[in-house]
Steps between C-alpha positions, in 0.01 A plus 500: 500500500719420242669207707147362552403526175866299355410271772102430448617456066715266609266290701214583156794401296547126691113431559376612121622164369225344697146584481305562873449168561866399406475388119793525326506759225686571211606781348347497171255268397453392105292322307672146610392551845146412345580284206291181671197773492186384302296788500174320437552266772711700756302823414251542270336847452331649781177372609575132362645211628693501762471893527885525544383847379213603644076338561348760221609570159488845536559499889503873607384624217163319540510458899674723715631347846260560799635772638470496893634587842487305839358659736366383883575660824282645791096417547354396187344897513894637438565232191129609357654857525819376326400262263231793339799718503693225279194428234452918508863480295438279299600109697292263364457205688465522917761307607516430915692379731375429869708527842651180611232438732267477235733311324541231778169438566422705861267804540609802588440489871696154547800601715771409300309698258627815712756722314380357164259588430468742162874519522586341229153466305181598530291288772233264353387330809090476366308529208384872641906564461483406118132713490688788604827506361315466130223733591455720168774294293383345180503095535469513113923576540711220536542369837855402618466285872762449676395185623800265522494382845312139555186684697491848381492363115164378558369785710579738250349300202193423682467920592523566160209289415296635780579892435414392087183351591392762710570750228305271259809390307539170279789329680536409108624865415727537761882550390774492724787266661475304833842509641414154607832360502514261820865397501607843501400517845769344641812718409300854470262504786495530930417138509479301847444172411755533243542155243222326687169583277674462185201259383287691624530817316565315179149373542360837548676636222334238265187530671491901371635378129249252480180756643649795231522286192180409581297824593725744434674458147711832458690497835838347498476305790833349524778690575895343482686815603872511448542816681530413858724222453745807293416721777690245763803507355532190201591633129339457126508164412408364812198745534399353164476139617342537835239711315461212278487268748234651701315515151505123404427420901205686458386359171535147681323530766199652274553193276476261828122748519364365173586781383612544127794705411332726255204531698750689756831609365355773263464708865818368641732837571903537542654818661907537505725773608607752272842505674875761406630274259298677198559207247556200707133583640372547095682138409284381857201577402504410165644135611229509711252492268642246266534252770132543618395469179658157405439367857125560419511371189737187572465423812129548577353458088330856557328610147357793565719768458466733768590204730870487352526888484696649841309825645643632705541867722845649609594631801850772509766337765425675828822288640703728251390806615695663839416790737850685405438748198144391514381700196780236324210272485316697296806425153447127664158455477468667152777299390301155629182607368649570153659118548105393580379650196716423254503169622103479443352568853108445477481663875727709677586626856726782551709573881463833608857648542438539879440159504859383697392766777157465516084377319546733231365769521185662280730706297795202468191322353395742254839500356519176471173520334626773260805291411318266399299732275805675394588094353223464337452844346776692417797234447368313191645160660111391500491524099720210426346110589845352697733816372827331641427159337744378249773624729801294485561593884163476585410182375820327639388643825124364444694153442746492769226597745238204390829242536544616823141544644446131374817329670316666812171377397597127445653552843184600669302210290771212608450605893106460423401848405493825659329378784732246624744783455339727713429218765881403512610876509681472174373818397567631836844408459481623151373857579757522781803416295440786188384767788855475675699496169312817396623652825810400502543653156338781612717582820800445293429674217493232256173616407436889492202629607518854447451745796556234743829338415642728265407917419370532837410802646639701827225670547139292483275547262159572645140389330197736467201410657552144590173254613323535847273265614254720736576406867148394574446336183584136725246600780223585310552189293458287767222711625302397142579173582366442853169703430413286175562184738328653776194600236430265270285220476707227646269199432523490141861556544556187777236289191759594245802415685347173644392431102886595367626273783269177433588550108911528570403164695356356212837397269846698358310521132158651668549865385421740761463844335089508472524445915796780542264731266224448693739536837577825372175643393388450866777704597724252605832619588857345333592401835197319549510295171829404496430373843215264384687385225840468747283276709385313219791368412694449855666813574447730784191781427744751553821474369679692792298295770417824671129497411166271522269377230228813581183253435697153681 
């Protein structure tokens, strides 16, 4: 032990002068590292311009973060089961993530849908799914949809509306986040058409911006999430500028709308990855912010002031987390959350420590939940606005990691914007490139990850009581599905469709979210709107060819 301990100090000892993502560091860091500082116009105090330090002058002291937990796996009856569980101690926000089916746009009895289906999220395959699975939950809590995919984005948003106006709730005191980030969908989703409806999910994106800011006011309904792109392998500074990139894409294409900015960016939301390196992801986040805020102000003349002001939620790195010495995690996470929060999180999203083996399970996900509590409660970092601020390290960092997000930026806006870049594979290219360095530092122990590559174990290290799907969750899923098909009213579903299809017909700026609402309260299934609005625009009605329109 002693030998691998020399040997993994060593290895600490020749990575430490770099942050994670490879910055140089070094070893002390004075006040001439941050001589060309202005603190009004680099800084400021929190909750002014450009909110280097934080959106609110008081920030936690006046607003805690939203403290929630993902949850989706099953029949929407096992996540309703869960997700009481979650608010019962204390989560508040329902946060949900459906199976990849859902995600894709196919109901649960497609056939490629076998295997799939509540594996890795809960299926959502009608609005009776979404009834269920928020049966007895409070809609008044703030409602986190995962959403992201081109067709599933406006499924969800237009089940939401439905369920509310069932219950008899103003759509205009709703509060929540659409994931509805359509160019995610192309690096972090089962995808078989791959780079081919790029255009198209941009315009259903905007099409569920433009229908929120206009009936629904509170809901962030923009979502440029950072996360994913961490989660595939590229580092800090990077993460920063595709985020940002996605963000001004996004704000383009509403301007193209007639759309003004401040009409929509006050409910445009960012999420990042609260990653190992505990200050490089601090210095992120809080470049982050300062470059949102003057590419609002500068770039798009926004004057109201929650359009230059970067919300945004924070997920911990499930990448960093392994299946060796799983309760490790548990330091990692806590470590990443503290990063979140002192960076000034508004949301935040905790990995269970089971998470490299397995969903986490309920009691992973209550510790998470009480970590988070434990942060906000006990440690006093929640008392100080922006505690590390000032920081001669820190704000070197928060410097070094703008410069090098914007070199990458400027990149992606001389190619023609994140688009082009996805179109030409740049970011493919991009993504591929960081993910093989990592592992190569990994494998030779550049880059220590403890309990894998260095302190390991003889003997494994066994988890508790780990998740379990139930074996006939999958069956009776699909059994839900064919009866509603079998039993509902299929005229008013075939009018709907018919309606949605003649309206995608009609033009790219015709928004189509009052005919997917109205697809959806007739019990419409996913599969069977994205299908209209597939054959719409050209493509096949399923995406798998495997299965016919069900109404011609």
């Amino acid at each position: 032990m002693g030998n691998e301990s020399d040997k993994a100090a060593e290895a600490y000892k020749a990575r430490a002068i770099k942050t994670w993502s490879g910055l140089p560091l070094k070893e002390l860091y004075t006040p001439a590292d941050v001589k060309g500082v202005d603190y009004d116009r680099d800084l400021g105090n929190a909750g002014e311009y450009p909110y280097t330090r934080g959106i609110y002058p008081s920030m936690y002291r006046g607003r805690q973060w939203t403290q929630k937990l993902l949850c989706g796996f099953g029949t929407p009856a096992d996540t309703n089961e869960r997700l009481k569980s979650y608010v019962k101690q204390g989560a508040n926000a329902l946060d949900i993530i459906p199976d990849v089916p859902s995600w894709i746009g196919i109901d649960a009895d497609h056939p490629r849908a076998e295997g799939e289906v509540g594996v890795q999220g809960v299926n959502l395959t009608s609005l009776e799914d979404v009834e269920v699975m928020l049966q007895g939950l409070p809609l008044e809590l703030p409602l986190i949809l995962h959403g992201t995919n081109t067709m599933a984005s406006p499924f969800e948003l237009g089940s939401w509306v439905v369920l509310a106006q069932k219950r008899g709730i103003s759509l205009a005191s709703l509060r929540g986040t659409l994931l509805n980030d359509p160019l995610f969908t192309f690096y972090c989703s089962w995808w078989p058409e791959d780079k081919l409806l790029v255009d198209l999910a941009l315009k259903l994106g905007i099409d569920a911006i433009e229908y929120c800011t206009e009936s629904m006011p509170q809901v962030y309904s923009s979502y440029a999430d950072g996360y994913n792109f961490r989660e595939a392998g590229i580092n800090a500074p990077q993460e920063l500028a595709l985020t940002l990139s996605k963000a001004i894409c996004y704000a383009d294409k509403c301007l193209e709308r007639g759309l003004a900015i401040d009409d929509f960016a006050p409910r445009l939301s960012f999420c990042f990855s609260a990653h190992i390196d505990f200050f490089e992801e601090i210095a992120k986040i809080r470049a982050a912010r300062r470059m949102w805020a003057r590419i609002a102000r500068e770039r798009y003349g926004a004057k109201d002031a929650r359009s230059v002001k970067l919300r945004f939620s924070v997920h911990t790195a499930g990448c960093s987390l392994v299946s060796a010495q799983p309760l490790n995690n548990i330091v990692r996470v806590a470590y990443q959350a503290m990063a979140a929060a002192l960076a000034g999180a508004q949301a935040m999203d905790l990995c269970g420590y089971d998470e490299a083996v397995n969903i986490p399970s309920e009691e992973a996900g209550i510790l998470s939940l009480r970590t988070q509590q434990i942060l906000a409660c006990e440690t006093g970092i929640t008392s100080v606005a922006d505690p590390l601020g000032g920081s001669y390290y820190v704000e070197s960092l928060t410097n070094r990691l703008e410069e090098e997000a914007g070199k990458i930026l400027r990149e992606i806006e001389d190619m023609g914007g994140i688009v082009q870049a996805i179109k030409t594979e740049w970011v493919d290219r991009l993504i591929d490139r960081e993910a093989l360095n990592h592992q190569k530092d990994v494998e030779t122990g550049q880059r220590i990850v403890v309990g894998q590559n260095a302190f390991t174990m003889d003997e494994a290290q066994t988890l508790g009581d780990y998740h379990r799907t139930r074996p006939q969750s999958e069956a009776e899923q699909i059994a839900n599905v064919t009866r509603l098909k079998r039993t509902r009213d299929n005229r008013p579903v075939k009018e709907a469709l018919d309606k949605l299809r003649r309206r995608a017909e009609a033009g790219e700026r015709v928004n189509l979210m009052p005919e997917v609402i109205e697809a959806v309260r007739a019990y419409a299934t996913v599969g069977e709107i994205a299908g209209a609005i597939r054959q719409a625009y050209g493509f096949r009605y399923d995406p798998f060819g495997e299965v016919e329109a069900p109404f011609g």
